[in-house]
N, C-alpha and C positions, 0 to 999 in steps of 0.2 A: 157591920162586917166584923168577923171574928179577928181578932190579932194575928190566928194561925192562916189563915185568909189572907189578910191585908200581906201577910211575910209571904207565902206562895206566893201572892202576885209580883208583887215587886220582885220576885228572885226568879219569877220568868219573864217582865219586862227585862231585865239590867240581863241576862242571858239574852232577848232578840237584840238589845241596842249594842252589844258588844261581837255579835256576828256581823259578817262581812256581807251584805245582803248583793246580788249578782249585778247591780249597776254603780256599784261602790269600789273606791280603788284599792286594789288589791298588791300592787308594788308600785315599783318604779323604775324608769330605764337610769341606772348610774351611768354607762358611759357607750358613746357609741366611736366606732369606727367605720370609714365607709359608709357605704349604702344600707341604712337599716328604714324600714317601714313596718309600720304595725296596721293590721287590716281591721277594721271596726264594723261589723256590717257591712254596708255600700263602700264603705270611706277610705280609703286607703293616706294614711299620713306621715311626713318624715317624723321618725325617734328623736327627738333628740336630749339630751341629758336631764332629767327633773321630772320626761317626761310620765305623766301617770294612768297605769296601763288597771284594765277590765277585767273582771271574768266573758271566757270569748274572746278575748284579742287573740289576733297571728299576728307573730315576730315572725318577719323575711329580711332575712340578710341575705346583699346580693354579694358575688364573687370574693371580694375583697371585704366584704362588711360582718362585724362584730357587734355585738351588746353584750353587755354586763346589766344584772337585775336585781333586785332587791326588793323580794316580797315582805309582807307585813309580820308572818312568822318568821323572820329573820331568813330565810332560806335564801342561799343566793345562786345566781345560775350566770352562766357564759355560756351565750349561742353562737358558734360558730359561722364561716363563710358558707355562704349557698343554704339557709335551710330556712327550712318551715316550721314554726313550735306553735301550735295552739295551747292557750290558756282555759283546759274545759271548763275546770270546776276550782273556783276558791271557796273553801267556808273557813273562818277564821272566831276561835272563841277566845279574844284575849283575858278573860278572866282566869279559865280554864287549861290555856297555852295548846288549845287540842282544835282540832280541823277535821277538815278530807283534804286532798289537792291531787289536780288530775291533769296532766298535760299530753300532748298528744305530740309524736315528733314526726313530720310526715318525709323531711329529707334532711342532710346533714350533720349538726352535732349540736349536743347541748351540756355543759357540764354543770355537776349540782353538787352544793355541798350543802345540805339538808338542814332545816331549822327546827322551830319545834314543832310543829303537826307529825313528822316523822317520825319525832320521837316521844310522841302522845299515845302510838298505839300501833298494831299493826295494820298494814297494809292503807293507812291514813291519808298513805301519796303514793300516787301510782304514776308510773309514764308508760303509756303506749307508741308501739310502732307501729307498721302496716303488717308485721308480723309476728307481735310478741306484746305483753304487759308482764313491767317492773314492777315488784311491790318493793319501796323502800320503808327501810327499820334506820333510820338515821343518819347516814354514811355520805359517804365521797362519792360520784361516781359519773361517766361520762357512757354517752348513748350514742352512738353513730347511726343514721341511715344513708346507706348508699343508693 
């Protein structure tokens, strides 16, 4: 095998092992308040602080319940009382500091102060509602659905 060979390869292994592949954790719960559950397929489980969450998990906090989150691009989120956030899509290249990320908010609120996938490129993180999608460019910012 050529040297120029052997170097492709290896520089697209060390690109798959540094992506976030979809059964691999993709943050973490920092802190909960209240009633937080994260639904996993069938599974439904209490949050609680360390815990480490999916591409595909739902965050529900009920009435009085909070989570704070801490994804692997640095991104961090506050989910507010009462909602539903699905975690669609993580892909994380930390060589690269560049992604997609795609959450879905079906009720409630979620606030974001965006890391780097956001600021890798446009439209890199998007957040859906039942009637609208965010394309985020880096920023601060809070979703409500009522």
């Amino acid at each position: 095998m050529s040297m120029k060979k052997l170097a492709a390869a290896l520089a697209a292994l060390a690109t798959l092992l540094t992506m976030s592949p979809a059964w691999a954790e993709i943050g973490r719960v920092r802190n909960v308040v209240g009633d937080v559950q994260v639904v996993r397929g069938e599974r439904t489980v209490a949050a609680t602080s360390g815990f480490r969450l999916e591409q595909g998990d739902v965050v529900v906090t009920g009435r009085s319940g909070r989570a704070g989150i801490l994804f692997l691009d640095n991104t961090r989120a506050a989910v507010g009382p009462g909602s539903r956030v699905s975690l669609d899509e993580f892909r994380y290249d930390r060589a690269r500091q560049s992604g997609s990320f795609v959450t879905s908010v079906y009720r409630g609120s979620i606030g974001v102060v965006s890391g780097n996938i956001a600021r890798s490129g446009r439209d890199n993180m998007r957040v859906r509602t039942p009637t609208s999608v965010l394309g985020v460019r880096g920023t601060r910012f809070v979703v409500e659905v009522g």
